[in-house]
PDB file as gemmi writes it, atoms N, CA and C in Angstrom:
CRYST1    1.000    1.000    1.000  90.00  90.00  90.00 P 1                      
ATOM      1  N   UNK A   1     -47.456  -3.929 -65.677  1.00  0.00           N  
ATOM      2  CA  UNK A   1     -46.282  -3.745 -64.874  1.00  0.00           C  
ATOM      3  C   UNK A   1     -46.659  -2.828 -63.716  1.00  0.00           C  
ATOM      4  N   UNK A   2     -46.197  -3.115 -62.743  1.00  0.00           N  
ATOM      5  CA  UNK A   2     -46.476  -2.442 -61.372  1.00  0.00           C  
ATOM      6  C   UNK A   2     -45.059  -1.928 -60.928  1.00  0.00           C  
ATOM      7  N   UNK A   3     -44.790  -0.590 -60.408  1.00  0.00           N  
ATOM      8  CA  UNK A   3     -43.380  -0.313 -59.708  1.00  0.00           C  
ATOM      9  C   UNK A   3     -44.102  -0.074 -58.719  1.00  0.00           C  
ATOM     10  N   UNK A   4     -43.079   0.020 -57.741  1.00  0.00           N  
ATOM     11  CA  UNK A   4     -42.892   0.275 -56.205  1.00  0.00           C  
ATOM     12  C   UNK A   4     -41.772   1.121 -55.666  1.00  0.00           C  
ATOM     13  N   UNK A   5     -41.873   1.984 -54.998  1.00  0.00           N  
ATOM     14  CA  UNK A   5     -40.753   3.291 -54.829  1.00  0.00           C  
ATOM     15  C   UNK A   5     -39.943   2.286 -54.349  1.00  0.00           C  
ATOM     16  N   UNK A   6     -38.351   2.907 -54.749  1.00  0.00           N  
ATOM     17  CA  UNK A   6     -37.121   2.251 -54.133  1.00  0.00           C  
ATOM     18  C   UNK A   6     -36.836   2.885 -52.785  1.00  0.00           C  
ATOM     19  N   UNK A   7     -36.672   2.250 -51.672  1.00  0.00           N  
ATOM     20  CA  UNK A   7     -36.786   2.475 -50.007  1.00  0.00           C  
ATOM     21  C   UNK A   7     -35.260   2.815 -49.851  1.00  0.00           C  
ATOM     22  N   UNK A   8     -34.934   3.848 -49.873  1.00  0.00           N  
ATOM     23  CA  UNK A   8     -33.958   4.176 -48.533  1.00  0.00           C  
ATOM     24  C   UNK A   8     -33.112   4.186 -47.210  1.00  0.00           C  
ATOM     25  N   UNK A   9     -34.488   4.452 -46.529  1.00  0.00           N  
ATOM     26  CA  UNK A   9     -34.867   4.481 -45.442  1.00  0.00           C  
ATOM     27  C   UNK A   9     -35.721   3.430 -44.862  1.00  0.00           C  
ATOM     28  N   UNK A  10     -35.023   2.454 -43.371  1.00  0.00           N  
ATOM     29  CA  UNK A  10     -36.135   2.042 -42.988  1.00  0.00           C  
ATOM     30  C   UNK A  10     -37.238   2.229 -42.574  1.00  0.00           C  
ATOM     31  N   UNK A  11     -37.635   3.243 -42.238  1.00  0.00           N  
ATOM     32  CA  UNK A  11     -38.526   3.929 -41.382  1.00  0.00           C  
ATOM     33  C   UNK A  11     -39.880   4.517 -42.433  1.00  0.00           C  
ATOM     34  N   UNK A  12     -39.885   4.079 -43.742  1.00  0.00           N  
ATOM     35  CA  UNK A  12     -40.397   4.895 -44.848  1.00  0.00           C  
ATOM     36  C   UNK A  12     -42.031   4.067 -44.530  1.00  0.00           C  
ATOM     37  N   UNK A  13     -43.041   5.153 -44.291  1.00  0.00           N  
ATOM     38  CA  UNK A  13     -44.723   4.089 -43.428  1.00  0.00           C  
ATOM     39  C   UNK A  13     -44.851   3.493 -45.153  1.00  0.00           C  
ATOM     40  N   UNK A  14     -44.379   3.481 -46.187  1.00  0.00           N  
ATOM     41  CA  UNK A  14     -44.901   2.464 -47.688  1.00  0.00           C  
ATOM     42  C   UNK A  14     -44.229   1.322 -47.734  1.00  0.00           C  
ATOM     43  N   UNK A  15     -42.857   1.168 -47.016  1.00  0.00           N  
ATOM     44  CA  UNK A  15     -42.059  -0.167 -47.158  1.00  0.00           C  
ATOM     45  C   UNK A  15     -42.365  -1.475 -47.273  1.00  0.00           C  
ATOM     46  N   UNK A  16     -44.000  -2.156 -46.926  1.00  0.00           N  
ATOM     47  CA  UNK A  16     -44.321  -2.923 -46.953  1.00  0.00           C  
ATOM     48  C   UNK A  16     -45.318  -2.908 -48.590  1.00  0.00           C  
ATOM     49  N   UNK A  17     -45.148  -2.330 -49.169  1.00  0.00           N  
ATOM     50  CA  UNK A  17     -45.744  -1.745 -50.531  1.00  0.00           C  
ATOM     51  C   UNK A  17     -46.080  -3.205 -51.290  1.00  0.00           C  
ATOM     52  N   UNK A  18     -45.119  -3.911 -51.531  1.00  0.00           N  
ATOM     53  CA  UNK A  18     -44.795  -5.178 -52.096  1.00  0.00           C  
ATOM     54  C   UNK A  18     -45.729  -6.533 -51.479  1.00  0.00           C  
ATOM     55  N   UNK A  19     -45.886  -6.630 -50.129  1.00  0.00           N  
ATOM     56  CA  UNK A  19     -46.787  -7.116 -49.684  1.00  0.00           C  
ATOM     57  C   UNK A  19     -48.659  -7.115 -50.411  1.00  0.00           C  
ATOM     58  N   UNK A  20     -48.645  -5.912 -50.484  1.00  0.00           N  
ATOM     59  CA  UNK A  20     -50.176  -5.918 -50.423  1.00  0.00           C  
ATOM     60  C   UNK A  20     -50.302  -5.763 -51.688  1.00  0.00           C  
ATOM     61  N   UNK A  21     -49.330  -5.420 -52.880  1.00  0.00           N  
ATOM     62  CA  UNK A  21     -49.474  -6.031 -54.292  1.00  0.00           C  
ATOM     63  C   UNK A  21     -49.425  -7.498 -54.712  1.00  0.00           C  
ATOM     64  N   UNK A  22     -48.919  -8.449 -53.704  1.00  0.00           N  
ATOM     65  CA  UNK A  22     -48.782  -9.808 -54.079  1.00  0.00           C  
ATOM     66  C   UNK A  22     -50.080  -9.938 -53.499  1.00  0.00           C  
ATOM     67  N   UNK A  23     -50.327  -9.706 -52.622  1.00  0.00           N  
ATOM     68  CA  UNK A  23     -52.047  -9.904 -51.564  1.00  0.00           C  
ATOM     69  C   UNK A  23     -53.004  -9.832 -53.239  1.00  0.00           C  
ATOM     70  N   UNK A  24     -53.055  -9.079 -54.211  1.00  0.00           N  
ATOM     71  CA  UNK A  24     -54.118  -8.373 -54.425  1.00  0.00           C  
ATOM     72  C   UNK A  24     -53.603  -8.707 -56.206  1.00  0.00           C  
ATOM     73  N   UNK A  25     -52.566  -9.471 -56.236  1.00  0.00           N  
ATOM     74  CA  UNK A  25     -51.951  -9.380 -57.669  1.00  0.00           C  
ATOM     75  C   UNK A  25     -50.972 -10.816 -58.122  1.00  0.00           C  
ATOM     76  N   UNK A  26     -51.210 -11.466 -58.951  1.00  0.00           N  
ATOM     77  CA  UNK A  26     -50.461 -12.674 -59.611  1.00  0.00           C  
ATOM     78  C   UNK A  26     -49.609 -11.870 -60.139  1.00  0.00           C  
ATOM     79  N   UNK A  27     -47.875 -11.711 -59.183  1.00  0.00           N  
ATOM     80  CA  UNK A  27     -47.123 -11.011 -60.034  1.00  0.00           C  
ATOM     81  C   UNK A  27     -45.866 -12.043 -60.586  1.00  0.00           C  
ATOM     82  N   UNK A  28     -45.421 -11.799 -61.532  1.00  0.00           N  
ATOM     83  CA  UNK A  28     -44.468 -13.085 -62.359  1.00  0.00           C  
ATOM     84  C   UNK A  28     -43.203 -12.491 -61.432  1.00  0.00           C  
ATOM     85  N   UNK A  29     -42.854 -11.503 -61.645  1.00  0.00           N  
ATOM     86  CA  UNK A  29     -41.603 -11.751 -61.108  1.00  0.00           C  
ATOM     87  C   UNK A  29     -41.300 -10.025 -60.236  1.00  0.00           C  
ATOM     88  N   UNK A  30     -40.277  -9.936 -58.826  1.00  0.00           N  
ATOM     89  CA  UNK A  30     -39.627  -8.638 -58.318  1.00  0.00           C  
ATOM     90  C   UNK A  30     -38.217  -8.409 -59.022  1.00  0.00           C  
ATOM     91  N   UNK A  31     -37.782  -7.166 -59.916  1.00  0.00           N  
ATOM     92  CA  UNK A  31     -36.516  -7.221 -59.554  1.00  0.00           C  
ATOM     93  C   UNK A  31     -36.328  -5.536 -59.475  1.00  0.00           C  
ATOM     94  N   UNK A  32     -35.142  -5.655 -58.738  1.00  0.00           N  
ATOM     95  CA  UNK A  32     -34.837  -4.357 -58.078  1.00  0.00           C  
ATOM     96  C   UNK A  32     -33.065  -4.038 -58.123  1.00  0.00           C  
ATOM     97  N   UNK A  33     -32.098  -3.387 -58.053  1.00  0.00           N  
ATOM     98  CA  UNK A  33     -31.183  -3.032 -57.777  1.00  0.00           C  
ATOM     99  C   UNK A  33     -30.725  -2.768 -56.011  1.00  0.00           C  
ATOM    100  N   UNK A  34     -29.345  -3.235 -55.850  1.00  0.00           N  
ATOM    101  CA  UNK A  34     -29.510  -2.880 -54.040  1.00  0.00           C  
ATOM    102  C   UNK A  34     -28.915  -1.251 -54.077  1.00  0.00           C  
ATOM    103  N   UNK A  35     -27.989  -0.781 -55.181  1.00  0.00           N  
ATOM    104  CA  UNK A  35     -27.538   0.421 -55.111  1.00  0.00           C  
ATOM    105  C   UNK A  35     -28.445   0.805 -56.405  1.00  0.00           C  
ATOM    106  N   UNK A  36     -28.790   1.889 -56.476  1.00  0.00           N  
ATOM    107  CA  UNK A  36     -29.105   2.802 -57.918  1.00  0.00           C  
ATOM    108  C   UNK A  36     -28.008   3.752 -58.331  1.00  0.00           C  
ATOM    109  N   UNK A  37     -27.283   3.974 -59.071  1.00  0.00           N  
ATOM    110  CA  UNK A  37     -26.626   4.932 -59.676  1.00  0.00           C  
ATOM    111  C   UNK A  37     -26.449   5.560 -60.653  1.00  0.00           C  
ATOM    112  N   UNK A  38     -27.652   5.690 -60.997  1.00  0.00           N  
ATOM    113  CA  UNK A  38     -28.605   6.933 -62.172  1.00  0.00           C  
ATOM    114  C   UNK A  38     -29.129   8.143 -61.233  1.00  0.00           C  
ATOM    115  N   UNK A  39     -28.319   9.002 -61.540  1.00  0.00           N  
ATOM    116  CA  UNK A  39     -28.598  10.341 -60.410  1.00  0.00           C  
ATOM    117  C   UNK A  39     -28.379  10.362 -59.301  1.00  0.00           C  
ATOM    118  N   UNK A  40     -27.280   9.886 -58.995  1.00  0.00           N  
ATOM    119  CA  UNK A  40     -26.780  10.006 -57.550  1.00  0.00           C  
ATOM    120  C   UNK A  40     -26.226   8.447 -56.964  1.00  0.00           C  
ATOM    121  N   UNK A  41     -26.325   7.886 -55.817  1.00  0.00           N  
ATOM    122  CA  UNK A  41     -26.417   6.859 -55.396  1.00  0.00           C  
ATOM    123  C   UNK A  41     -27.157   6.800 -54.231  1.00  0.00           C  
ATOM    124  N   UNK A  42     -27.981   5.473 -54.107  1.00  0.00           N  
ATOM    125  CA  UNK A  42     -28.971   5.649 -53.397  1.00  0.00           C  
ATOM    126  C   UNK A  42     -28.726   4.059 -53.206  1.00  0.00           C  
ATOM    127  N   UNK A  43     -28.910   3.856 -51.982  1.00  0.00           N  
ATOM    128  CA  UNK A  43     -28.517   2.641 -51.150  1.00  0.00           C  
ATOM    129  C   UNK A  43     -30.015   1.967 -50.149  1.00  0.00           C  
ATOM    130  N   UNK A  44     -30.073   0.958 -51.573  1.00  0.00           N  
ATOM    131  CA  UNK A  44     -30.957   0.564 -50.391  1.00  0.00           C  
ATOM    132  C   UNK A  44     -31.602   0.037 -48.964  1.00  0.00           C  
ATOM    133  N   UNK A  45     -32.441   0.249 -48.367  1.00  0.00           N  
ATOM    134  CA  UNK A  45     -32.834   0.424 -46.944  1.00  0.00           C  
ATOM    135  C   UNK A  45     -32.359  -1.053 -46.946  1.00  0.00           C  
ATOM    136  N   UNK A  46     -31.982  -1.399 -45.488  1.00  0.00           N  
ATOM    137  CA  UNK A  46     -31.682  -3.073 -45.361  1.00  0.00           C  
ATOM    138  C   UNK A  46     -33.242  -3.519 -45.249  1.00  0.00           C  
ATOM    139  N   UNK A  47     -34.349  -2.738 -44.408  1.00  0.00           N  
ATOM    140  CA  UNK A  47     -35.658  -3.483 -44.386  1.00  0.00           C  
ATOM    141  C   UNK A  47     -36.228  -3.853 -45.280  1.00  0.00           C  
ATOM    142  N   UNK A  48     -35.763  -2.916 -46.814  1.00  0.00           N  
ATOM    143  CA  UNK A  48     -36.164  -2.795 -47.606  1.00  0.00           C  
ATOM    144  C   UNK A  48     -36.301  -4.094 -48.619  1.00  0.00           C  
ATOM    145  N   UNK A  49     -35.157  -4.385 -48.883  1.00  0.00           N  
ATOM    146  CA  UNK A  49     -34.377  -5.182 -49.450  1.00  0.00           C  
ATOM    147  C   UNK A  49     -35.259  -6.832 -48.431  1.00  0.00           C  
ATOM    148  N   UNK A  50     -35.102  -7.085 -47.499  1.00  0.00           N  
ATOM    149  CA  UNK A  50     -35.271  -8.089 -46.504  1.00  0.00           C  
ATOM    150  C   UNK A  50     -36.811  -8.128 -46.730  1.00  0.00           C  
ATOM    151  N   UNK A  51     -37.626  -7.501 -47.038  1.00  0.00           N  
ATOM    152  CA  UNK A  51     -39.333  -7.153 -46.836  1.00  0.00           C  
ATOM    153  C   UNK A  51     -39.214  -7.671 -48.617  1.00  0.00           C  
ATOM    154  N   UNK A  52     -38.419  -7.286 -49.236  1.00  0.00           N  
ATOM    155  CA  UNK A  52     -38.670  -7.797 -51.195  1.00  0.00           C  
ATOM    156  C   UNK A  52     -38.083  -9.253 -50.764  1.00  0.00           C  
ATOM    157  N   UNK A  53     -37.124  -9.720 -50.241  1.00  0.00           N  
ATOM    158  CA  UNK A  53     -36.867 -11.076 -49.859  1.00  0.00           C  
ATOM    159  C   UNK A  53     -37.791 -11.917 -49.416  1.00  0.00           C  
ATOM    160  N   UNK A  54     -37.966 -11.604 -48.698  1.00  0.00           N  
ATOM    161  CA  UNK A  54     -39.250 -12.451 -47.403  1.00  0.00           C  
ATOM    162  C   UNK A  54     -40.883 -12.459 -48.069  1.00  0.00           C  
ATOM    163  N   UNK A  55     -41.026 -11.500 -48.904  1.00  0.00           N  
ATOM    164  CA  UNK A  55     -42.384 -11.390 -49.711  1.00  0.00           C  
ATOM    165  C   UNK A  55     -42.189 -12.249 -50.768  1.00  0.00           C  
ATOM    166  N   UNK A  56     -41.294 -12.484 -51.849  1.00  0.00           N  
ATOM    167  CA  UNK A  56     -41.203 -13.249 -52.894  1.00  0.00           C  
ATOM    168  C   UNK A  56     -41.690 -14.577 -52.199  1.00  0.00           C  
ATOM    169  N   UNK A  57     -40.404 -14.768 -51.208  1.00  0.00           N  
ATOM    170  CA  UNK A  57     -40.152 -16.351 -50.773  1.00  0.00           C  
ATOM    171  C   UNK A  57     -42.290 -16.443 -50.474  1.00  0.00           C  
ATOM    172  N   UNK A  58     -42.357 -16.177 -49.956  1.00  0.00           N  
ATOM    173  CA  UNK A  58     -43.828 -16.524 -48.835  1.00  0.00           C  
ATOM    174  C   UNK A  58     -44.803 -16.429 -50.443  1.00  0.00           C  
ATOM    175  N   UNK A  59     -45.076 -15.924 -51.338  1.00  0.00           N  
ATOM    176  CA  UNK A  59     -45.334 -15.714 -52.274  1.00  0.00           C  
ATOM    177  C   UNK A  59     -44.880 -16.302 -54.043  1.00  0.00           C  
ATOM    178  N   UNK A  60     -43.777 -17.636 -53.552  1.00  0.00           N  
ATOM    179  CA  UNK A  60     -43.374 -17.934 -54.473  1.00  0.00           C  
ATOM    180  C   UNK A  60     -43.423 -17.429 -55.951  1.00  0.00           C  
ATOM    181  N   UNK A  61     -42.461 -16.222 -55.762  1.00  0.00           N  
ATOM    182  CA  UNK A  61     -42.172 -15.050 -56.613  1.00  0.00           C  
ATOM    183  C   UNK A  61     -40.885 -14.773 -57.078  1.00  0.00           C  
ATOM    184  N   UNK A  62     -40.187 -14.857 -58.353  1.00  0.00           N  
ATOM    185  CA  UNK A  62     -39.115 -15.226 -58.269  1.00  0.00           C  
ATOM    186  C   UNK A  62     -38.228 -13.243 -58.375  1.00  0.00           C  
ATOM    187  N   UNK A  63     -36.987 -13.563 -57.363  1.00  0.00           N  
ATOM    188  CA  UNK A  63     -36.720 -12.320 -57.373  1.00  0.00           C  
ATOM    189  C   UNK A  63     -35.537 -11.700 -58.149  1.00  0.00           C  
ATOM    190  N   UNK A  64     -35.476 -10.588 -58.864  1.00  0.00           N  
ATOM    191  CA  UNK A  64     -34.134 -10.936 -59.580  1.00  0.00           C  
ATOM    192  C   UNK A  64     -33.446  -9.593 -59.199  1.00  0.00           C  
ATOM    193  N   UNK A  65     -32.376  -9.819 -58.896  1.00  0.00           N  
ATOM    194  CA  UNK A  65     -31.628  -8.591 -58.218  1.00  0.00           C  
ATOM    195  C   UNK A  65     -30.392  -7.730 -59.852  1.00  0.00           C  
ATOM    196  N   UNK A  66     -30.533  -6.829 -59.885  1.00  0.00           N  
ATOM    197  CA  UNK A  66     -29.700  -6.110 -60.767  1.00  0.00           C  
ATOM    198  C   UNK A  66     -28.103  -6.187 -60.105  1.00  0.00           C  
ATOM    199  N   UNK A  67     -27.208  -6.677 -60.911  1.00  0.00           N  
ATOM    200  CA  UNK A  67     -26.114  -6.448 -60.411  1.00  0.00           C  
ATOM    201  C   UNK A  67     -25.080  -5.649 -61.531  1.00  0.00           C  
ATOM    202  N   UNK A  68     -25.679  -5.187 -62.754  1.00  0.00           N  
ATOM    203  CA  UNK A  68     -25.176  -4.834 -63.650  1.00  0.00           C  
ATOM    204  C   UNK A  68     -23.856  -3.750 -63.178  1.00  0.00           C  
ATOM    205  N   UNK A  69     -24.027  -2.497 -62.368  1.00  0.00           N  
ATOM    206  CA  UNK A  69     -23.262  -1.849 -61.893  1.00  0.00           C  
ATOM    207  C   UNK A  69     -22.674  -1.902 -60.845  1.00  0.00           C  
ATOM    208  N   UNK A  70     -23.067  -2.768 -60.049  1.00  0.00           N  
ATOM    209  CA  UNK A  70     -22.288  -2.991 -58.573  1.00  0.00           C  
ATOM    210  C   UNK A  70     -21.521  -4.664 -58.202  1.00  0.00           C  
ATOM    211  N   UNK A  71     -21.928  -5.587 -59.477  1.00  0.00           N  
ATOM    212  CA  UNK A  71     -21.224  -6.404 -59.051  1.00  0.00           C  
ATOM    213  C   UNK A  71     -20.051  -6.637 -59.501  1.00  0.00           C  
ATOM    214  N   UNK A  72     -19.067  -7.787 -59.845  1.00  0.00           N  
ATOM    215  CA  UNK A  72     -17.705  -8.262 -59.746  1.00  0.00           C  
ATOM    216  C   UNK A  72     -16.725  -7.759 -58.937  1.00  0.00           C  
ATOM    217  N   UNK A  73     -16.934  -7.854 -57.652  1.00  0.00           N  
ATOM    218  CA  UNK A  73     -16.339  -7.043 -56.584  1.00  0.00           C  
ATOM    219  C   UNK A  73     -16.613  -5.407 -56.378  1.00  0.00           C  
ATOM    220  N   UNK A  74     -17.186  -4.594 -57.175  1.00  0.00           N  
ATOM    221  CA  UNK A  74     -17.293  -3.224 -57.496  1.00  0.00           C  
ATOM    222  C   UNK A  74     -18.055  -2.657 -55.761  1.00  0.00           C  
ATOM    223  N   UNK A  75     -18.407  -3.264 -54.603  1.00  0.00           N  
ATOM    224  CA  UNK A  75     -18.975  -2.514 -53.736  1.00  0.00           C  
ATOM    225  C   UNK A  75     -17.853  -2.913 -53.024  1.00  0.00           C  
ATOM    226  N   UNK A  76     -16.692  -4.046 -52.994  1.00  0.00           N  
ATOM    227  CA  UNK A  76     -16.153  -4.658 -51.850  1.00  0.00           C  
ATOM    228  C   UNK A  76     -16.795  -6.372 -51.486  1.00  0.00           C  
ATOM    229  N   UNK A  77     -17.134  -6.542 -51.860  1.00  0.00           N  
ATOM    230  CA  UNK A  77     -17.571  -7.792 -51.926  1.00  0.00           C  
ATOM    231  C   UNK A  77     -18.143  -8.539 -53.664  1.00  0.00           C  
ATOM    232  N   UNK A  78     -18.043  -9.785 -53.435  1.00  0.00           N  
ATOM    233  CA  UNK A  78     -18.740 -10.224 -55.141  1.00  0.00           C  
ATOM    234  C   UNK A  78     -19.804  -9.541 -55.872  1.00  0.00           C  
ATOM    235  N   UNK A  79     -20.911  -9.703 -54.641  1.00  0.00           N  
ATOM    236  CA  UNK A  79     -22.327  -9.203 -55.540  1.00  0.00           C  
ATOM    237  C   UNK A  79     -22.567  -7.927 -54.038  1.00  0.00           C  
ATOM    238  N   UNK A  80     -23.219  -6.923 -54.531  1.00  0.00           N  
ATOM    239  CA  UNK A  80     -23.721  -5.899 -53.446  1.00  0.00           C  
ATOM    240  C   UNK A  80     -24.696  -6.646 -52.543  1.00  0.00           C  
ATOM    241  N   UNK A  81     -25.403  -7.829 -52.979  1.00  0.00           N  
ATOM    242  CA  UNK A  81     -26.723  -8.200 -52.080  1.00  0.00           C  
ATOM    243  C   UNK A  81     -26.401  -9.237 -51.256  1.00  0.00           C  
ATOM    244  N   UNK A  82     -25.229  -9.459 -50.878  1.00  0.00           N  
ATOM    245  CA  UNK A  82     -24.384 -10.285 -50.373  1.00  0.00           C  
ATOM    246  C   UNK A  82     -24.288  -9.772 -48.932  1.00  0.00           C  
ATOM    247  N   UNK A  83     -24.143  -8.506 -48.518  1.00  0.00           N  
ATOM    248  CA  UNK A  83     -24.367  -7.262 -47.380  1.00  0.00           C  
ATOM    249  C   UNK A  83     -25.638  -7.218 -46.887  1.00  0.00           C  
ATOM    250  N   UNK A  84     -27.015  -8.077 -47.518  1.00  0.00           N  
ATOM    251  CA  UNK A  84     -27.996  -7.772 -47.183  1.00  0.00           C  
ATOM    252  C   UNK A  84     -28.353  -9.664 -46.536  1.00  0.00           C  
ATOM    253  N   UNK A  85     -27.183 -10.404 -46.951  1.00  0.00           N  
ATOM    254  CA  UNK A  85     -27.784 -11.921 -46.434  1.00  0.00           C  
ATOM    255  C   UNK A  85     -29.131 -12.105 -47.221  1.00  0.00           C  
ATOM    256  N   UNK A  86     -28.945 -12.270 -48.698  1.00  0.00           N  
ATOM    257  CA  UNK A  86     -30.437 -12.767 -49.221  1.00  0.00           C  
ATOM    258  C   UNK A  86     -29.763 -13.696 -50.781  1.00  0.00           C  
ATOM    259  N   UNK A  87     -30.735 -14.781 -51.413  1.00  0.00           N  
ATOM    260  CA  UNK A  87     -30.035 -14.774 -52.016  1.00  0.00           C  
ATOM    261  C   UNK A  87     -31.423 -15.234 -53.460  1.00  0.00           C  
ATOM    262  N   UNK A  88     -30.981 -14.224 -54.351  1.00  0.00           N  
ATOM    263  CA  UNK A  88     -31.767 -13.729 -55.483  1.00  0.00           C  
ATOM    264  C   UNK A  88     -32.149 -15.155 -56.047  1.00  0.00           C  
ATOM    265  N   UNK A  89     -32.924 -15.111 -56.751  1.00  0.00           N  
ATOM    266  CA  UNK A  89     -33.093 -16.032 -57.823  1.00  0.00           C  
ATOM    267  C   UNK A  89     -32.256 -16.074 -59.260  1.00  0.00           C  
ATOM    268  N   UNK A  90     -32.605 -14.347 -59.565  1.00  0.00           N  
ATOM    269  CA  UNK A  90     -31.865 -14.979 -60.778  1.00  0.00           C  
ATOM    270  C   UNK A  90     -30.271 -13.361 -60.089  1.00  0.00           C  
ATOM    271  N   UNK A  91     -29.140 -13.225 -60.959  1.00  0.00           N  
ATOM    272  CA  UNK A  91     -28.485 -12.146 -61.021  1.00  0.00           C  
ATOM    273  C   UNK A  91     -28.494 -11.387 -62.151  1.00  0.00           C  
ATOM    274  N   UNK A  92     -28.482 -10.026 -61.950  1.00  0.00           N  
ATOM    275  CA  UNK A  92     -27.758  -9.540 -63.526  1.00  0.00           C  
ATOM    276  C   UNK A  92     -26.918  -8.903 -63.774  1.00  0.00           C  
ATOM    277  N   UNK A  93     -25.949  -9.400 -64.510  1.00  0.00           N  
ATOM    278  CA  UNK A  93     -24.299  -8.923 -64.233  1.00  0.00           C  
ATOM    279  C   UNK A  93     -24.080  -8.600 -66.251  1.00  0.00           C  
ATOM    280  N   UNK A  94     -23.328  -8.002 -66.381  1.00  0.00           N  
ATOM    281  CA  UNK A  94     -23.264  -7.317 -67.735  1.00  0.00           C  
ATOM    282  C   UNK A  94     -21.711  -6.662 -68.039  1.00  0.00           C  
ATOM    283  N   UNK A  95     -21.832  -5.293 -67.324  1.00  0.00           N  
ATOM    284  CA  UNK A  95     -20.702  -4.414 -67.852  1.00  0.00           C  
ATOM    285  C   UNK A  95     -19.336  -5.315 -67.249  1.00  0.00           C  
ATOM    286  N   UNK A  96     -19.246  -5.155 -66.165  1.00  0.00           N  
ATOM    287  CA  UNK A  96     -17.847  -5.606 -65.804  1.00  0.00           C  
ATOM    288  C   UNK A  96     -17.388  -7.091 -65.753  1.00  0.00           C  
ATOM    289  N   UNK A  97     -18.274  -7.980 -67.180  1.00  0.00           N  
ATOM    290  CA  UNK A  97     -17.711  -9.017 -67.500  1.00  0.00           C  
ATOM    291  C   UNK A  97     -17.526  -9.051 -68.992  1.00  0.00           C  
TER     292      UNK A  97                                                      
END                                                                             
């Protein structure tokens, strides 16, 4: 298993992190959360999010987005990654169904 820091910020010089692990690595699958809310809330970077999109696709990598805490309307919209224009492979939805 490989992690990759969760991005913030667009501006962060590691954001392309994900890139040069698929370059260098047969990885089965990305999944990530777009909000974290274990210790705070932390919102992820839009580049961020768009750079894990655009790397799977080019990399036929399947991506699976966490929706356990932010989806069934819970940000203002259905799913949180819906704000970012991408659309996951798989979802994961849990508590608020």
């Amino acid at each position: 298993m490989k992690r990759i820091k969760f991005f913030t910020a667009d501006d962060d010089l590691e954001i392309n992190r994900l890139e040069h692990l698929c370059e260098e690595n047969k990885i089965a699958f990305v999944m990530s959360e777009i909000i974290q809310g274990e210790g705070g809330v932390n919102v992820a970077s839009r580049k961020f999010i768009k750079n894990l999109y655009g790397t799977t696709r080019k990399y036929h990598v399947p991506l699976i987005i966490d929706e356990v805490q932010t989806g069934i309307g819970r940000t203002g919209r259905w799913r949180a990654y819906e704000y970012y224009d991408i659309k996951p492979d798989i979802k994961a939805v849990a508590k608020s169904i």
